[in-house]
PyMOL CGO cylinders between C-alpha atoms (Angstrom):
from pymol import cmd
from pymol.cgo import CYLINDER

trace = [
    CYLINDER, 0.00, 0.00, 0.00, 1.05, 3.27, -1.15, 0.3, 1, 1, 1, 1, 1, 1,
    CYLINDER, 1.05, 3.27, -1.15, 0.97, 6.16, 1.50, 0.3, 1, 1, 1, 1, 1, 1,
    CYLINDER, 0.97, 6.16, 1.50, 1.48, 8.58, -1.06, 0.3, 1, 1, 1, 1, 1, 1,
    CYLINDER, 1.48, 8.58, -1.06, -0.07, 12.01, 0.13, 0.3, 1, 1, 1, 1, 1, 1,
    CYLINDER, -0.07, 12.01, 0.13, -1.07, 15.22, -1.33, 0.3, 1, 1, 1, 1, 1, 1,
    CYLINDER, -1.07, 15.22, -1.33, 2.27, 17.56, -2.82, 0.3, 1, 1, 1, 1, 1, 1,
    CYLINDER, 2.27, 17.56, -2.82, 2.62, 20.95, -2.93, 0.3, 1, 1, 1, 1, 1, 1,
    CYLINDER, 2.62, 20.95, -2.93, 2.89, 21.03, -6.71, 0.3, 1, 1, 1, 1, 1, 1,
    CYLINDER, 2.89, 21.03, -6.71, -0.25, 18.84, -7.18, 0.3, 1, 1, 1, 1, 1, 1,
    CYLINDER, -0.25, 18.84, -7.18, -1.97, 21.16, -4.58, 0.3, 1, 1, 1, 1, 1, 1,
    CYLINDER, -1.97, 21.16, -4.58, -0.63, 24.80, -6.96, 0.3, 1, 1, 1, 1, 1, 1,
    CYLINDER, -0.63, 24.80, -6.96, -1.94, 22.72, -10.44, 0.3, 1, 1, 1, 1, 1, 1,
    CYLINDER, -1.94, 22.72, -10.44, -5.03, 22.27, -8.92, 0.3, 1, 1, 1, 1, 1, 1,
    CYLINDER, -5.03, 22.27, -8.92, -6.11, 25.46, -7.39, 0.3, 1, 1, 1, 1, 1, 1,
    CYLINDER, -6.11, 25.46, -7.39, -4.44, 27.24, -10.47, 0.3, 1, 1, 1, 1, 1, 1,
    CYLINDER, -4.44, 27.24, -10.47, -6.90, 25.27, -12.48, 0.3, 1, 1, 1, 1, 1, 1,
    CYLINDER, -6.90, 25.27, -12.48, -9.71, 26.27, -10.16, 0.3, 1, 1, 1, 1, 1, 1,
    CYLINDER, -9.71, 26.27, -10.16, -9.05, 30.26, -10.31, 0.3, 1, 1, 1, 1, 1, 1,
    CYLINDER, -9.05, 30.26, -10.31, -8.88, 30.01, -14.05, 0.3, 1, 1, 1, 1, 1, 1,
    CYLINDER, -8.88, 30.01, -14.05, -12.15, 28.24, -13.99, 0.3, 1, 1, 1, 1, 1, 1,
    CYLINDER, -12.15, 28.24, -13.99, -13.86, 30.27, -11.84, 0.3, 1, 1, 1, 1, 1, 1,
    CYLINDER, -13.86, 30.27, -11.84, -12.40, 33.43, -13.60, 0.3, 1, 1, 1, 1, 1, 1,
    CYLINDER, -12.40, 33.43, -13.60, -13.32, 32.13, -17.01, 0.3, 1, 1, 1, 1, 1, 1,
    CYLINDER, -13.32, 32.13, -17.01, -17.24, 31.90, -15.90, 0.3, 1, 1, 1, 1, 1, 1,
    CYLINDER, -17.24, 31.90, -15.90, -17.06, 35.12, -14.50, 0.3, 1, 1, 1, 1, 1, 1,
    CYLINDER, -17.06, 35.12, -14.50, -15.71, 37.03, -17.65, 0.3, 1, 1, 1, 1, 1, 1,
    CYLINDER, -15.71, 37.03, -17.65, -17.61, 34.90, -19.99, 0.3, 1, 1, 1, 1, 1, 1,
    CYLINDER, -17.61, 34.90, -19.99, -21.24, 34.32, -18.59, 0.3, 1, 1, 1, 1, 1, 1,
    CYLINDER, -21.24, 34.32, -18.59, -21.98, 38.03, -18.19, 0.3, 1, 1, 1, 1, 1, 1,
    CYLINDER, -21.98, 38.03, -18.19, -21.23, 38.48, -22.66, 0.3, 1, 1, 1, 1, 1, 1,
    CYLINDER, -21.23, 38.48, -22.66, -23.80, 35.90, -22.74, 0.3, 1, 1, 1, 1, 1, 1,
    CYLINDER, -23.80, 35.90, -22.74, -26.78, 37.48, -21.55, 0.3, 1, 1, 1, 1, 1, 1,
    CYLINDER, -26.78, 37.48, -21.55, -25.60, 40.88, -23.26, 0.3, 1, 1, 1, 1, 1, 1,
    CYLINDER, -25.60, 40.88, -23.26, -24.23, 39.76, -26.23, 0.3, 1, 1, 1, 1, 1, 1,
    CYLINDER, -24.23, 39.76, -26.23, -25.59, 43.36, -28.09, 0.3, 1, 1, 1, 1, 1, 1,
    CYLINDER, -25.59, 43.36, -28.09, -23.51, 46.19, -27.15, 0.3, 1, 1, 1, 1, 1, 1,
    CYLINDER, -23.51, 46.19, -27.15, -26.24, 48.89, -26.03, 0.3, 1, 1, 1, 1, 1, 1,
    CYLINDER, -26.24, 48.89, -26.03, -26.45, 51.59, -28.52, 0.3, 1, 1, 1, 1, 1, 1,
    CYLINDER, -26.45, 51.59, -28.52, -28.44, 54.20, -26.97, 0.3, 1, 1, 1, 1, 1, 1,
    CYLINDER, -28.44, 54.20, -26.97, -26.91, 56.19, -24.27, 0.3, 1, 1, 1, 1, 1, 1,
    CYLINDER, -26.91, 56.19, -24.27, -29.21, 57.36, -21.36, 0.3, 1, 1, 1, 1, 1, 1,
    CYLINDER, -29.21, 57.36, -21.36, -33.20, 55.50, -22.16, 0.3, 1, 1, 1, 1, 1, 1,
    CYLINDER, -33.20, 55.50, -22.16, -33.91, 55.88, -18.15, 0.3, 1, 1, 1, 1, 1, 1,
    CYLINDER, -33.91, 55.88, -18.15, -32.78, 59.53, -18.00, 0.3, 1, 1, 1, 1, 1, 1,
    CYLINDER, -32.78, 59.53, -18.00, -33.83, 60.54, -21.26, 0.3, 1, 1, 1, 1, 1, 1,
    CYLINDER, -33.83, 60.54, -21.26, -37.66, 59.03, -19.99, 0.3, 1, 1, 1, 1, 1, 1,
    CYLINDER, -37.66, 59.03, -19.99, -37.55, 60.51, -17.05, 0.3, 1, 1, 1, 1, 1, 1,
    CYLINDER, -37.55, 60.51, -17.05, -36.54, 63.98, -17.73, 0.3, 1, 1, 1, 1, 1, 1,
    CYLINDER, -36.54, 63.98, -17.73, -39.39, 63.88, -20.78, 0.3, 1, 1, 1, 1, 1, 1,
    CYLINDER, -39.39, 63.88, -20.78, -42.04, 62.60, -18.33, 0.3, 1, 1, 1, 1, 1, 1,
    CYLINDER, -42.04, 62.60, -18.33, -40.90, 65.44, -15.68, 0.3, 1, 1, 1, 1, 1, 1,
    CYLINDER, -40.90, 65.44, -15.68, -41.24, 68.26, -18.32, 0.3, 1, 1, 1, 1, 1, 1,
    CYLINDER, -41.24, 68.26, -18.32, -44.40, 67.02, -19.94, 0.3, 1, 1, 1, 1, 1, 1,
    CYLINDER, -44.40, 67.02, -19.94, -46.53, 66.32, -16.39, 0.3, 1, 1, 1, 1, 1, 1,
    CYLINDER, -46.53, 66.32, -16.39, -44.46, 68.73, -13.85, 0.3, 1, 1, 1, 1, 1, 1,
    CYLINDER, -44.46, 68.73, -13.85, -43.08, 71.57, -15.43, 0.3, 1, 1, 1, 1, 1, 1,
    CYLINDER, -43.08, 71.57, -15.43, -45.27, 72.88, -18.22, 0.3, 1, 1, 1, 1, 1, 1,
    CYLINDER, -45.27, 72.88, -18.22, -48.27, 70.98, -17.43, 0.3, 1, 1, 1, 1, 1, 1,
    CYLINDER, -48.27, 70.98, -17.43, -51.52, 72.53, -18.38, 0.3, 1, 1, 1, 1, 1, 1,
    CYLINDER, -51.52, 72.53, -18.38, -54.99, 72.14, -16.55, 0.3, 1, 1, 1, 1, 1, 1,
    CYLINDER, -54.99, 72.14, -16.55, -56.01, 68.93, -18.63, 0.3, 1, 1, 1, 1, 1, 1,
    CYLINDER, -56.01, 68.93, -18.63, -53.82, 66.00, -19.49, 0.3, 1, 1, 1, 1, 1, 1,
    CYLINDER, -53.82, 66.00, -19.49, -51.50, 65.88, -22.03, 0.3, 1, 1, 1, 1, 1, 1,
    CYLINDER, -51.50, 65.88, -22.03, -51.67, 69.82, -22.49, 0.3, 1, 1, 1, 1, 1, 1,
    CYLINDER, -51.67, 69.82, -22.49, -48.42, 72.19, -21.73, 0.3, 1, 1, 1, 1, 1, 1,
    CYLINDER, -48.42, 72.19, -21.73, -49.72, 75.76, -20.10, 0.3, 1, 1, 1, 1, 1, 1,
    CYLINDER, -49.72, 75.76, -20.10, -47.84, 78.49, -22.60, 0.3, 1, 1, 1, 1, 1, 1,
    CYLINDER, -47.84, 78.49, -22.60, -47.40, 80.70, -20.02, 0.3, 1, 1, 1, 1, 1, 1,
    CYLINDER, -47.40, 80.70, -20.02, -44.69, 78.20, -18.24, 0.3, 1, 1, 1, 1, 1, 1,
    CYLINDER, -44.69, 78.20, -18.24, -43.83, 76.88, -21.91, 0.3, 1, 1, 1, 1, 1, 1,
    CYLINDER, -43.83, 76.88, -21.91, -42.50, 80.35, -23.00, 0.3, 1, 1, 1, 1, 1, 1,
    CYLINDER, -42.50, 80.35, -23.00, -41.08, 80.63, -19.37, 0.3, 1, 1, 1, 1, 1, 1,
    CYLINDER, -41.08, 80.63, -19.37, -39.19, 77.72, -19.66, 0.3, 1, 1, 1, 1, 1, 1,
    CYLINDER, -39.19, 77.72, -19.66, -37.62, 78.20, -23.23, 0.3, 1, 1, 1, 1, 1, 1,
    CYLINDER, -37.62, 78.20, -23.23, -36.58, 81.53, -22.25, 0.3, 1, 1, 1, 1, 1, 1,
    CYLINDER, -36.58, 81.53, -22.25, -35.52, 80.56, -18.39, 0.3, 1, 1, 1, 1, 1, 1,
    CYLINDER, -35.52, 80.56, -18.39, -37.20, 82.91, -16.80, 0.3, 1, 1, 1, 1, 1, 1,
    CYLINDER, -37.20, 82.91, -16.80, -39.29, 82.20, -13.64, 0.3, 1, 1, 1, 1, 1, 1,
    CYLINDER, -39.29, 82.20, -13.64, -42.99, 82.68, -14.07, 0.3, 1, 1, 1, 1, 1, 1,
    CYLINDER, -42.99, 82.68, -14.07, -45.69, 82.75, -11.22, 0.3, 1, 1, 1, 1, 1, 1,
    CYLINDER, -45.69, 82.75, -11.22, -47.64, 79.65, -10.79, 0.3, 1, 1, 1, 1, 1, 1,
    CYLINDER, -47.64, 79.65, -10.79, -45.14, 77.69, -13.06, 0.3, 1, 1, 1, 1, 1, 1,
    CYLINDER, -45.14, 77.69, -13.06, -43.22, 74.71, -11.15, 0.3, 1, 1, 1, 1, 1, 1,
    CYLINDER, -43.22, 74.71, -11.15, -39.72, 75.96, -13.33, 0.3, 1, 1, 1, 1, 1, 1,
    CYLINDER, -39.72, 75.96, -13.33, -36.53, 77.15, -11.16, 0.3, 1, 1, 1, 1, 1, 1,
    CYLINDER, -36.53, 77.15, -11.16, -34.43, 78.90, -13.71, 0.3, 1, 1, 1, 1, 1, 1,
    CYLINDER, -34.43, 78.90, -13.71, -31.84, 79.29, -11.09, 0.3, 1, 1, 1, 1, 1, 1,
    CYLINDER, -31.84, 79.29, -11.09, -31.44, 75.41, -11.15, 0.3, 1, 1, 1, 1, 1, 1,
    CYLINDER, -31.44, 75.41, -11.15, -29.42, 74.01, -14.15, 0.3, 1, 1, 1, 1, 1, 1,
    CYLINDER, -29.42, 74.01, -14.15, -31.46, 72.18, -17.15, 0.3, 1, 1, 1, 1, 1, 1,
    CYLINDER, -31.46, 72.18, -17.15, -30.13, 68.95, -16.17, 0.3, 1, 1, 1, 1, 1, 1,
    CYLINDER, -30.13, 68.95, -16.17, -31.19, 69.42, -12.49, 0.3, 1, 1, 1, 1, 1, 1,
    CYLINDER, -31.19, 69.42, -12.49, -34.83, 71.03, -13.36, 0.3, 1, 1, 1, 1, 1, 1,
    CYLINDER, -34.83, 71.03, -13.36, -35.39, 67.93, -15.33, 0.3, 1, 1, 1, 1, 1, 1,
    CYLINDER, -35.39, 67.93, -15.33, -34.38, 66.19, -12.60, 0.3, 1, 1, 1, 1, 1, 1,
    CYLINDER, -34.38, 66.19, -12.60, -31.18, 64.11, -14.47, 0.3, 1, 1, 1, 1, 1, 1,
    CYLINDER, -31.18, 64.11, -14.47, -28.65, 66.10, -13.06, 0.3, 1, 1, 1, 1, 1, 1,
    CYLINDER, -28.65, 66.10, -13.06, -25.06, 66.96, -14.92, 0.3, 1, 1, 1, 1, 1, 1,
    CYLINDER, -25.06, 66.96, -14.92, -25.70, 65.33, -18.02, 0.3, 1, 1, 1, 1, 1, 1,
    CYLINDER, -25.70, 65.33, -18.02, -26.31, 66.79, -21.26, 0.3, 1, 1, 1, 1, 1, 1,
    CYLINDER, -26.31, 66.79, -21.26, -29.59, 67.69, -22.55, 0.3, 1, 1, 1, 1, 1, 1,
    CYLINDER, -29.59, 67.69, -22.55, -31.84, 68.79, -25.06, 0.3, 1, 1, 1, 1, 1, 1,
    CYLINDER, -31.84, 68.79, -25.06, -35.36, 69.53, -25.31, 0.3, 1, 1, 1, 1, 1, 1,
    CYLINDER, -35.36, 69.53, -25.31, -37.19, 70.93, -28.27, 0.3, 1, 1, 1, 1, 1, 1,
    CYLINDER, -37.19, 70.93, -28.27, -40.75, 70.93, -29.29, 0.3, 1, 1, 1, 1, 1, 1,
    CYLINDER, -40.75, 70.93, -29.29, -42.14, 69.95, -32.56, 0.3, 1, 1, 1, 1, 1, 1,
    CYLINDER, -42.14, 69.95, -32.56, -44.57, 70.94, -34.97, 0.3, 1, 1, 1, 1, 1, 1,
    CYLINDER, -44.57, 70.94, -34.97, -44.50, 69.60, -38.35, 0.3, 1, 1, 1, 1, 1, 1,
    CYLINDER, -44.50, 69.60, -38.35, -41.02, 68.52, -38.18, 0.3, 1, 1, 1, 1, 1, 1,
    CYLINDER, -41.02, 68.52, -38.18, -39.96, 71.75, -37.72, 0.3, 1, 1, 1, 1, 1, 1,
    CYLINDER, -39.96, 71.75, -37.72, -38.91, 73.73, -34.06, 0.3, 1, 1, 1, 1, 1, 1,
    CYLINDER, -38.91, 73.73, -34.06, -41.82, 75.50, -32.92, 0.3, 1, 1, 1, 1, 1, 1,
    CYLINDER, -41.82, 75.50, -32.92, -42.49, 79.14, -32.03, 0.3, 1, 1, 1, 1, 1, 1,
    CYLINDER, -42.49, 79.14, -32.03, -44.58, 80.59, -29.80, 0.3, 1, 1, 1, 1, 1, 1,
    CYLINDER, -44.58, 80.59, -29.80, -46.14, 84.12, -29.29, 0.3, 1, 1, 1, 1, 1, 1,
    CYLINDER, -46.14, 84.12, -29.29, -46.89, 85.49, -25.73, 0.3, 1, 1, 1, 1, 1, 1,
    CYLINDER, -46.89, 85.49, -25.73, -46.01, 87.90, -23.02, 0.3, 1, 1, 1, 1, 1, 1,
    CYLINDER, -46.01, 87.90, -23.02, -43.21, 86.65, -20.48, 0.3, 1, 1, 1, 1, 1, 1,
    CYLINDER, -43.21, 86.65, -20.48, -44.20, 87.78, -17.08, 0.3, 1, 1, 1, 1, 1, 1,
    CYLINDER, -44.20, 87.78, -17.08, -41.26, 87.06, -14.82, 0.3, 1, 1, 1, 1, 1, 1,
    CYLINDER, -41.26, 87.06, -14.82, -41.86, 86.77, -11.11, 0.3, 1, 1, 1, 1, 1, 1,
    CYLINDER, -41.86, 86.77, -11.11, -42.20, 90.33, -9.20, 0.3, 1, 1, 1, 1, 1, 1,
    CYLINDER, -42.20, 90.33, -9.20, -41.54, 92.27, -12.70, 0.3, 1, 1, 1, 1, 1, 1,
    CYLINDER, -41.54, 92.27, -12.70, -44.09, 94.13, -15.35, 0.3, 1, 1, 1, 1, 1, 1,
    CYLINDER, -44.09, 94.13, -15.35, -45.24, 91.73, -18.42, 0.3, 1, 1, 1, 1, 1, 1,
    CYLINDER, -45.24, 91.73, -18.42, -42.53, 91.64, -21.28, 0.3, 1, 1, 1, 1, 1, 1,
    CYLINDER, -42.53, 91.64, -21.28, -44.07, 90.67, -24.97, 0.3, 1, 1, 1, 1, 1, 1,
    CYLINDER, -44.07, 90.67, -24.97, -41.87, 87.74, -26.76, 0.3, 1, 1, 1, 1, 1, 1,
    CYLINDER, -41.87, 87.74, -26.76, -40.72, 89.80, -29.86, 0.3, 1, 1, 1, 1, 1, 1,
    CYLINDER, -40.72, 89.80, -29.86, -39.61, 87.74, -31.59, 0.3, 1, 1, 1, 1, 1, 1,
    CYLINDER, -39.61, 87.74, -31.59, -41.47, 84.35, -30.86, 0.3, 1, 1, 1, 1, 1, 1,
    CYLINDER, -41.47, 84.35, -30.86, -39.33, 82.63, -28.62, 0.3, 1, 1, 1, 1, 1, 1,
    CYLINDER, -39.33, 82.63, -28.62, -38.10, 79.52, -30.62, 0.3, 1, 1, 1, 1, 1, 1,
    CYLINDER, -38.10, 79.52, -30.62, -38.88, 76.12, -28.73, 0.3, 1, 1, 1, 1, 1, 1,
    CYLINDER, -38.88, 76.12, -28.73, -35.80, 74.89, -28.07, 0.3, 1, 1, 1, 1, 1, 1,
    CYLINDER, -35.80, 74.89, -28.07, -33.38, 74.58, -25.62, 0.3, 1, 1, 1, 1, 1, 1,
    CYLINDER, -33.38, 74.58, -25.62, -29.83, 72.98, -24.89, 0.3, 1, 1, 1, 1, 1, 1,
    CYLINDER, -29.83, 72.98, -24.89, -27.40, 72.44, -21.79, 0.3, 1, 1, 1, 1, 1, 1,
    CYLINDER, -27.40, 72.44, -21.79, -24.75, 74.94, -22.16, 0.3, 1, 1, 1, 1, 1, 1,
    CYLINDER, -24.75, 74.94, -22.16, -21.37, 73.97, -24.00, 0.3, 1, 1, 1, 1, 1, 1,
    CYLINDER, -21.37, 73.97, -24.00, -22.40, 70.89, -24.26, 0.3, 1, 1, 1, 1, 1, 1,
    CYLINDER, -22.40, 70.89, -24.26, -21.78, 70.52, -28.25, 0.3, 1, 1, 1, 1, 1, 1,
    CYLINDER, -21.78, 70.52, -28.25, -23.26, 68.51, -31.16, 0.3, 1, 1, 1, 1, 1, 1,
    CYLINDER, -23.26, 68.51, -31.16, -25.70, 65.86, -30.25, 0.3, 1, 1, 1, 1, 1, 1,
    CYLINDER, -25.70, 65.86, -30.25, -23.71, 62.58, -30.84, 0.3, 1, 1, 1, 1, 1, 1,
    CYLINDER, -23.71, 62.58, -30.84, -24.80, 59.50, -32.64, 0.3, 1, 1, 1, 1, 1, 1,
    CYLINDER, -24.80, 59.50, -32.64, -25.24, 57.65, -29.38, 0.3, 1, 1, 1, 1, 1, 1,
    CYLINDER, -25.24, 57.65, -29.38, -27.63, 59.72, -28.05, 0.3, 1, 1, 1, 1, 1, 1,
    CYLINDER, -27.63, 59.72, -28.05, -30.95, 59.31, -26.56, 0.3, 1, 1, 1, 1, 1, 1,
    CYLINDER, -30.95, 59.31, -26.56, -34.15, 60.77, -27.77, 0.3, 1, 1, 1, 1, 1, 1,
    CYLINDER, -34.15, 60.77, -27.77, -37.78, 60.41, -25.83, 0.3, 1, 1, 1, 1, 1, 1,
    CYLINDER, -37.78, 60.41, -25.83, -40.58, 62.23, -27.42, 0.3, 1, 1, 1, 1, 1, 1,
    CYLINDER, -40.58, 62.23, -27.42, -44.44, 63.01, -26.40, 0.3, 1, 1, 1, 1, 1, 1,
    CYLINDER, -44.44, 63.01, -26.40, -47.36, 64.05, -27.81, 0.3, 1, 1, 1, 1, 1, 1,
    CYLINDER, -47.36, 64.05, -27.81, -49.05, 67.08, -26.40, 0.3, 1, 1, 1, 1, 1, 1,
    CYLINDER, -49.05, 67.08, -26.40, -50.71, 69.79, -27.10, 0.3, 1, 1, 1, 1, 1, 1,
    CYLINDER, -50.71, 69.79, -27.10, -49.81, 73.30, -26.89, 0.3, 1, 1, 1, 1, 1, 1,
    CYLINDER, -49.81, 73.30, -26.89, -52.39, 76.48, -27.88, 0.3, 1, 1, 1, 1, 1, 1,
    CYLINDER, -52.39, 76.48, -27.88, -54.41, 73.97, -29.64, 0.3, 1, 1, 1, 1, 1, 1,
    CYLINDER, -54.41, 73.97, -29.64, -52.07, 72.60, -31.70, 0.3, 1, 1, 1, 1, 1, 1,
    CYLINDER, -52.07, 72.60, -31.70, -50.45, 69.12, -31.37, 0.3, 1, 1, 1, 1, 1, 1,
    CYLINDER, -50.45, 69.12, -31.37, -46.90, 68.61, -30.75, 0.3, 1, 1, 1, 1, 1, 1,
    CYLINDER, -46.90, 68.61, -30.75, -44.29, 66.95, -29.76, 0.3, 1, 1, 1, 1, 1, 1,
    CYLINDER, -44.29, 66.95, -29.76, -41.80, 67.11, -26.83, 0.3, 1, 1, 1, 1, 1, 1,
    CYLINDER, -41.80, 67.11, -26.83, -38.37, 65.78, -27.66, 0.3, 1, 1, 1, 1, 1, 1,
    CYLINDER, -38.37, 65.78, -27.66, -35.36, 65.34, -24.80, 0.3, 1, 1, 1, 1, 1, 1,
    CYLINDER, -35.36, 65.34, -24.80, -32.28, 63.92, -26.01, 0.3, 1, 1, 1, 1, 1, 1,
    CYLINDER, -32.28, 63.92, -26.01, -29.74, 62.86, -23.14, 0.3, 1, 1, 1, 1, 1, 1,
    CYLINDER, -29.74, 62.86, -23.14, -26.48, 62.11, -23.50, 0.3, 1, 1, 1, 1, 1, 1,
]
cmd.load_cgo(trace, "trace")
């Protein structure tokens, strides 16, 4: 009878075979649930900042309507009365996705939309919008809108008209 016992080299093989194993299924299983590399940048922010804008910020008295009083407010960032906008707080934070880059723009017939009106800002005399402010707004400095961006868009309506609200995140 042999009373040949464990060595230390067949002890190193093994658990060098073990670690590569165990490595190996770590590295490899995650690539095969997400084989796709993602190619849209920010869907959760990009939702959520749409969703805030569209029911918080310029919400009118009905659903699915923006109020043009806090529309024009928030294209030009000024701070309106009765309007839920901060324009002291950066786009990213009023939409409530913090530091990263946005745009919103509203839509009519695939062009951006203007809209006439008289900007009241908070505590000062009623200023008229000449020229009609242009519906659209970007974070500062942040560029070109790259190919991997993200773009969320609702329907609404705004002074009878339908629309549509696009934020792009990215």
């Amino acid at each position: 009878m042999s009373r040949r016992g464990q060595t230390n080299i067949d002890f190193a093989i093994g658990m060098s075979l073990f670690l590569v194993t165990v490595s190996f299924v770590f590295l490899f299983v995650p690539t095969v649930f997400s084989p796709f590399e993602v190619t849209q940048g920010q869907p959760v922010a990009a939702n959520r900042a749409a969703t805030r804008l569209v029911d918080t910020l310029l919400a009118g008295s009905d659903p699915g309507t923006l109020a043009p009083v806090c529309t024009i407010g928030f294209f030009a960032d000024v701070d309106i009365d009765d309007c839920d906008y901060d324009s002291s707080r950066s786009l990213g934070d009023a939409l409530g996705i913090g530091d990263k880059n946005v745009r919103v723009e509203i839509v009519d017939d695939g062009e951006t939309a203007t809209l006439d009106g008289t900007i009241e800002p908070s505590g000062e005399s009623p200023v008229p919008s000449d020229p009609p402010i242009a519906l659209e707004r970007q974070t500062p400095s942040s560029g070109d809108v790259p190919a991997r961006a993200t773009t969320v868009s609702r329907l609404v309506t705004l002074d009878g008209e339908q629309v549509r609200v696009e934020v792009t995140v990215w």
